[in-house]
C-alpha positions in Angstrom: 47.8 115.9 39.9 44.5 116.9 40.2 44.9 119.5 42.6 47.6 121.2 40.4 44.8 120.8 37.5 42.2 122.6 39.2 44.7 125.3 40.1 46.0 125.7 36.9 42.2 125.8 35.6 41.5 128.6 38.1 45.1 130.6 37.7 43.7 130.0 33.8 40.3 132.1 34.8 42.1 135.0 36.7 41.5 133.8 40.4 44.4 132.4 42.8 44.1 131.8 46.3 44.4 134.7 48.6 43.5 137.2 46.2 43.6 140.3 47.9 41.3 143.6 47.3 42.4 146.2 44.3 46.5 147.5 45.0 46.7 150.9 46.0 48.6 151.4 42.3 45.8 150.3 40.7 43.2 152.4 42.4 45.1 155.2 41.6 45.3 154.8 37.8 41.3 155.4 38.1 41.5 159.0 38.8 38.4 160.5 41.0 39.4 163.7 39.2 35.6 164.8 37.4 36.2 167.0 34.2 34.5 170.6 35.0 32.2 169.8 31.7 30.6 166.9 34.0 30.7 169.8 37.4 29.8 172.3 35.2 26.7 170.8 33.2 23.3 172.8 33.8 21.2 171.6 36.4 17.7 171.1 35.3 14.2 173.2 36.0 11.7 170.8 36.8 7.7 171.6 37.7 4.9 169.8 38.6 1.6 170.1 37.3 -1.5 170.1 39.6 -2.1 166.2 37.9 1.3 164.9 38.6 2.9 165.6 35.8 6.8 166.2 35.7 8.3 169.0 33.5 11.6 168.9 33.4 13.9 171.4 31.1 18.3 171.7 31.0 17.7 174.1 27.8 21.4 175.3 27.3 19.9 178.3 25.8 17.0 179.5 27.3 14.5 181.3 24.5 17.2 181.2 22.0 16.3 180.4 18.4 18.6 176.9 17.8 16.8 173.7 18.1 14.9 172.0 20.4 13.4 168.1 21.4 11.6 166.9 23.7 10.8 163.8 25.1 7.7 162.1 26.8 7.9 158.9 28.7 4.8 157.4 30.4 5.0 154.7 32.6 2.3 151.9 33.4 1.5 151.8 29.8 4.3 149.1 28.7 4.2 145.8 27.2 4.6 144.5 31.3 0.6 146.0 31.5 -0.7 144.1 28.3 -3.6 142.1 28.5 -3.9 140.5 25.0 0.0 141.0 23.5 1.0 144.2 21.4 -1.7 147.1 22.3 0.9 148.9 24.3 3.0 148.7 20.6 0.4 150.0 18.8 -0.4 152.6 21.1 3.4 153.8 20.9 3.3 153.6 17.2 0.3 155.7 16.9 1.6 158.2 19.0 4.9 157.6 17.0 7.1 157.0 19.6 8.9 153.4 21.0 7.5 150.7 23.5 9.1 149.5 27.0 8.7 147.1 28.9 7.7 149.7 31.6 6.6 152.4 29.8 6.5 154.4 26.4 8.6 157.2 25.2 7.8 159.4 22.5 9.6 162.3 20.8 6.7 165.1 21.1 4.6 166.7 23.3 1.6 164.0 21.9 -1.8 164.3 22.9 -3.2 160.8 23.9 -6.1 160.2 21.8 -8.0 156.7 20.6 -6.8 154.6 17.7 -9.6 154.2 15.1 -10.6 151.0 13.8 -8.7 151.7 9.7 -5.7 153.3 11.6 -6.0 150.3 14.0 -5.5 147.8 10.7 -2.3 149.5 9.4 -1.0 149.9 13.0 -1.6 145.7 13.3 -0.1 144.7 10.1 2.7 146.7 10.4 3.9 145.6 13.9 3.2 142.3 12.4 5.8 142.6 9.8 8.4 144.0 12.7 7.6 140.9 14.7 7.7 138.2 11.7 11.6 140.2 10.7 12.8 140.2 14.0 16.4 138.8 14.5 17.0 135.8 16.7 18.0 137.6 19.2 15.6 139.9 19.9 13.1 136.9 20.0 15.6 135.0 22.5 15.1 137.9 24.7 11.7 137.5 24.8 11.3 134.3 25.2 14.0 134.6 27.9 11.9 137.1 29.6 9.1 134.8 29.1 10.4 132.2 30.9 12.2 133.9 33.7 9.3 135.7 34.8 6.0 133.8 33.7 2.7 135.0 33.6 1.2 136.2 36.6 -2.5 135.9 37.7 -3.2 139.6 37.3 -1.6 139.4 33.9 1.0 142.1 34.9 4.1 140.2 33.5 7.8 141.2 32.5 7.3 138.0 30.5 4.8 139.5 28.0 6.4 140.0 24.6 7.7 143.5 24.1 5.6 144.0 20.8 3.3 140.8 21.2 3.3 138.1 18.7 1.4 137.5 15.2 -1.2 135.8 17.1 -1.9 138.0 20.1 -1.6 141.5 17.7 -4.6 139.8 15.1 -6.2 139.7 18.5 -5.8 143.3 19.6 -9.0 145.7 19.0 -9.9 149.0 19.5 -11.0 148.8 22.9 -7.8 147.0 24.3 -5.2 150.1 22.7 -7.3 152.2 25.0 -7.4 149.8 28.2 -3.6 150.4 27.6 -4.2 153.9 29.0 -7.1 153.4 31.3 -5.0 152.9 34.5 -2.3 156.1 33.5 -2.6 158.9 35.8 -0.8 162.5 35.7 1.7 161.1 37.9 3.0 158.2 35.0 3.8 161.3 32.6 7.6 162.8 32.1 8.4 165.4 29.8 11.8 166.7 29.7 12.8 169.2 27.3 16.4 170.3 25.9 18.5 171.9 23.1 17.1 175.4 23.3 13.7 176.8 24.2 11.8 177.8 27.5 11.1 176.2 30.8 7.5 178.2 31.2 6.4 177.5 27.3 7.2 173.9 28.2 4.8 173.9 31.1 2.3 175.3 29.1 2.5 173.1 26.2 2.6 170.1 29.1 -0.2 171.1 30.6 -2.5 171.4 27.1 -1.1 167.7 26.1 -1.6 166.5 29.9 -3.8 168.7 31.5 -6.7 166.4 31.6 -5.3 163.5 32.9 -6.3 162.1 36.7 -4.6 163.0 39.4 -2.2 160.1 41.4 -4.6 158.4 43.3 -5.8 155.0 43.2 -3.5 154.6 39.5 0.6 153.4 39.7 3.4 156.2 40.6 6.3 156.5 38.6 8.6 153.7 38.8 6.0 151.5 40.6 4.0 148.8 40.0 0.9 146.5 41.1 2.8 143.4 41.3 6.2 142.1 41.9 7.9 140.0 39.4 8.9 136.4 40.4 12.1 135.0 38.6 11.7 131.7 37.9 14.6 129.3 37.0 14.2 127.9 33.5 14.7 127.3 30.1 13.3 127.6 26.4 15.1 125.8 23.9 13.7 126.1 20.4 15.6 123.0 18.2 16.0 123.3 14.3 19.0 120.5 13.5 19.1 122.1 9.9 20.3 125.3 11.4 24.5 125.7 11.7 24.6 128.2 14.2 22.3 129.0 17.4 21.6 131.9 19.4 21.5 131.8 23.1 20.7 133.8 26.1 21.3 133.1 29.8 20.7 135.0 32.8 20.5 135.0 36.5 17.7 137.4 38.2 19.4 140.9 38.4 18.9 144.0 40.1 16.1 147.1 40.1 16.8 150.6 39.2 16.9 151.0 43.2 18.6 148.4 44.0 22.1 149.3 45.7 23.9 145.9 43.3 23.1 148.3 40.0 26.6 150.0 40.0 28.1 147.3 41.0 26.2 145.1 38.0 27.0 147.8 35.5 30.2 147.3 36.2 30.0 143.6 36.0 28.3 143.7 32.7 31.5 145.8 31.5 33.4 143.2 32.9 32.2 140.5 30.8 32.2 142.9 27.8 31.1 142.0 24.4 32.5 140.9 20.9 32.0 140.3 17.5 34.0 139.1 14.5 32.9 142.0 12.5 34.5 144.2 15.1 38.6 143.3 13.9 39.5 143.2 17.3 39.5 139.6 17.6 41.4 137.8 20.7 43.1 141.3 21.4 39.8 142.3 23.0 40.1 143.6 26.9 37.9 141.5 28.9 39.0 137.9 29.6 35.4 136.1 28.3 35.7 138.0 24.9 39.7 136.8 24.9 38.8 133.4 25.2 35.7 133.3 22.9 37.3 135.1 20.2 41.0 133.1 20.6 38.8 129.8 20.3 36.6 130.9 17.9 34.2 129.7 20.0 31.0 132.8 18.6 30.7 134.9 15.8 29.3 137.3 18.5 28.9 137.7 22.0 27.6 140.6 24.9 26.4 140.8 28.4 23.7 142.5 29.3 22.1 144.4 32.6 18.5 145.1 32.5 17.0 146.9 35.4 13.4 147.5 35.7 10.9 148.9 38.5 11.2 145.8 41.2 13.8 142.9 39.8 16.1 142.7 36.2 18.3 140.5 34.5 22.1 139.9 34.0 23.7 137.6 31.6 25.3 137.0 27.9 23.8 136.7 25.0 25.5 134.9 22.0 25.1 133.4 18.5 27.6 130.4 18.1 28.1 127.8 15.4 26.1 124.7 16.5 29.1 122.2 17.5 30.8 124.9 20.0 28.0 125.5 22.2 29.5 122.8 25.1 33.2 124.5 24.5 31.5 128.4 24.9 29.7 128.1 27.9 33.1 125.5 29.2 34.5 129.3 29.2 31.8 131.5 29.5 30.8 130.3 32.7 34.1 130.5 35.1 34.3 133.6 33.3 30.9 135.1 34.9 31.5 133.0 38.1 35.1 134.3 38.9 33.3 137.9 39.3 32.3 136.4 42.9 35.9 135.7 44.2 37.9 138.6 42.2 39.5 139.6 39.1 43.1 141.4 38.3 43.5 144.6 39.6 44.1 145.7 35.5 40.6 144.6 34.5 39.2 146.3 37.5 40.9 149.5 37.2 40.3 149.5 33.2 36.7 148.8 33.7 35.8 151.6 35.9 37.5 153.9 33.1 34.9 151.7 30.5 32.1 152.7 32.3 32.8 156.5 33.3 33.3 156.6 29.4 29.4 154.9 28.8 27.7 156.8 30.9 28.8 159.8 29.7 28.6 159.0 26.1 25.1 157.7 27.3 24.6 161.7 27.7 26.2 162.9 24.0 23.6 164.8 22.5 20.5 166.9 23.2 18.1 164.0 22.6 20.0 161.4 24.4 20.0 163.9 27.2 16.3 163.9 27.5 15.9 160.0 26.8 18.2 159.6 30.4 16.7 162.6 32.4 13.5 161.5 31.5 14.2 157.5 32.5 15.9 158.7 35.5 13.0 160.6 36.7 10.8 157.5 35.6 13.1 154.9 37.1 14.7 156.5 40.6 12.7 159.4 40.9 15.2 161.9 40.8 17.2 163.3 38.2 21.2 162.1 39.0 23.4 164.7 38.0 26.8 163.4 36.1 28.9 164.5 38.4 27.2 162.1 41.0 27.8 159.3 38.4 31.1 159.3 38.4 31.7 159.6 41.1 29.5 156.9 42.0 31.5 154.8 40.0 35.0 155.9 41.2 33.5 154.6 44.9 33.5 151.7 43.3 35.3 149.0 45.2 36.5 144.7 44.6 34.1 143.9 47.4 31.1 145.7 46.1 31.4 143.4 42.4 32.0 140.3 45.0 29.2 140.9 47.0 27.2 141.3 44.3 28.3 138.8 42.0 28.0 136.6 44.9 24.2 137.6 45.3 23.8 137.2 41.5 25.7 134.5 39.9 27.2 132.4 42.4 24.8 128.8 43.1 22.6 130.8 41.6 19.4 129.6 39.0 19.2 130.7 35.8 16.9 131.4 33.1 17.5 130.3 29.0 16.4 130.5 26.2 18.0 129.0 22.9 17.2 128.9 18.8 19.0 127.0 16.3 21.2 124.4 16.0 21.3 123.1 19.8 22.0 119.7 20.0 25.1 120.3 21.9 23.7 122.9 24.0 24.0 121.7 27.9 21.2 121.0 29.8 19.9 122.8 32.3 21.7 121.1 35.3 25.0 121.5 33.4 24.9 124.9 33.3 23.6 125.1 37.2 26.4 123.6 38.6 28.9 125.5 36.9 27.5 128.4 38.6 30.0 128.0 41.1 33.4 127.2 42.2 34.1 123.9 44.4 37.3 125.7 46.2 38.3 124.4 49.6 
């Protein structure tokens, strides 16, 4: 009786015994066939200035008179640097662009200049504002972050807050917004520029924005940094009983830009899926972990995520549940991420590699989202990867390669957490660990 339990309970979870790699049938219904708009896009002009810095163009109109953007990203600069909590925030909002963990982007050609002490005041109160309204979350992912990959003697920590906290941005002066800067060299800048315009008025506008900027030499090169992050098994739980619902994260350590698990773990992530109420789809969602959520109304929302950054990441789900369903989600969500490591139907996998061919290039709809992805590539790998080389990156894709790395990743695996709310019946921590595998003989 038990035995027939457990095998109903995996047959229940998509995995039987002897599951073979992907049919031939259903490796064929993902067609390695790349549409000539991916073969055909431009390829991009890219310079280097004396200092380091990148200059990369795929203007589809070279010196015509339509639109152009561009966009600057500088690495070493990101919340990750911070010393007090917030001045890499402030310096992105001054410069009116966004803050990374890693680095800033902004939407100009910016010059990077000081933040004076009455622009400093309306900088600080208005990131306060942000921080005090942000949703639950975006503060679980913090504090997941937080305590995944603590603080670091050095200070260099993926576990800083991305925009600080009310505390730490009182704390912020004049003097730290420009320590935010003091280890960037030439080689930390990217500016890619597209829509239409030209490659050599580019260069020159580059150069008068980031002329003056040091050489590579003793600062970080793109994509690096001084000092690996350390995950960290753990959890946060933040308890209010008053509160109906909670809101929780949970992740195992995932992979770097570089690492060769990141296709695999995109496709993972697409996998798992996401859902929300609001979205109408209900339990006729695709993925399996979205099915069972939605058919036992176990989360009013629910979505993995894959972050990569310069030397580690994280993979997980983040959800918001009510409070007394917390024990029956994760009952489901967890096979759901742990079957990735022995094999799912042939469907899922053949529909999933259509899911993320469609992402990434959706990822590139649009001049400006075309320079946001050139410019991270050349950030994050170093090298701009052209579309076609996507794809077909993903149709290589094989059953093995999400084993082996789901196996690497999820499977007896720790886990970070972090939780707000209503989370009495949350699982502890050990609860959750050993449910990060299968006991199959």
């Amino acid at each position: 009786m038990m035995l027939q339990l457990a095998t109903r309970r995996l047959a229940a979870h998509g995995v039987t015994a002897g599951r073979s790699a992907m049919s031939t049938a259903a490796a064929t219904s993902v067609t390695s066939e790349i549409p000539s708009y991916v073969t055909d896009a431009p390829a991009a002009t890219v310079t280097k200035l004396d200092n380091g810095v990148t200059v990369a163009s795929l203007f589809s109109a070279e010196g015509g008179s339509g639109a152009g953007y561009t966009t600057t990203n500088i690495s070493g600069c990101g919340s990750r640097y911070d010393k007090v909590g917030g001045e890499a925030a402030i310096l992105a909002s001054s410069l009116g662009g966004v803050v990374g963990r890693e680095f800033i982007s902004l939407s100009s050609l910016t010059g990077l200049g000081s933040v004076s002490g009455e622009q400093l005041d309306g900088l600080k109160a208005a990131l306060t504002a942000k921080v005090g309204n942000a949703s639950y979350e975006s503060q679980m992912m913090d504090h997941l972050h937080s305590t995944a990959f603590q603080a670091s003697p050095s200070g260099n920590s993926l576990g800083n807050a991305l925009e600080g906290t009310a505390e730490s941005i009182a704390s912020v002066s004049a003097d730290d917004v420009a320590g935010a800067l003091a280890g960037v060299n030439g080689s930390n800048v990217v500016v890619v520029g597209t829509g239409s315009g030209s490659h050599d008025q580019l260069v020159e506008d580059a150069s008068k924005a980031y002329g003056t900027l040091a050489s590579a030499g003793s600062g970080k090169e793109v994509g690096s940094v001084a000092e690996s992050a350390a995950f960290i098994g753990s959890d946060v739980r933040i308890r209010y009983d008053s509160h109906d619902t909670a809101t929780v994260a949970l992740a195992f350590k995932g992979a770097s830009w570089t690492d060769p698990k990141t296709m695999p773990m995109a496709l993972m992530q697409t996998l798992l899926g996401s859902f929300s109420k609001s979205s109408g789809l209900g339990k006729n969602a695709a993925q399996s972990m979205c099915q069972e959520v939605a058919d036992h109304d176990l989360a009013s929302s629910i979505s993995a995520f894959n972050l990569s950054y310069s030397d580690t990441g994280l993979f997980g789900i983040v959800a918001t549940a009510p409070d007394n369903k917390l024990d029956d989600m994760l009952w489901y969500v967890m096979p759901n991420m742990v079957r990735l490591a022995h094999g799912v139907s042939d469907e899922e996998f053949a529909r999933s590699k259509i899911a993320l061919r469609t992402q990434m290039l959706s990822a590139f709809d649009g001049d400006i989202a075309v320079g946001e992805q050139t410019a991270q590539q050349i950030q994050t790998i170093g090298r701009i990867m052209p579309l076609a080389e996507m794809v077909a990156r993903v149709d290589a894709l094989t059953m093995d390669d999400v084993k082996s790395a789901a196996d690497e990743v999820i499977n007896d695996q720790d886990h970070a957490l972090a939780a707000i709310g209503g989370i009495h019946e949350l699982p502890d921590y050990n609860w959750i660990r050993r449910h990060s595998y299968m006991l199959r003989y």
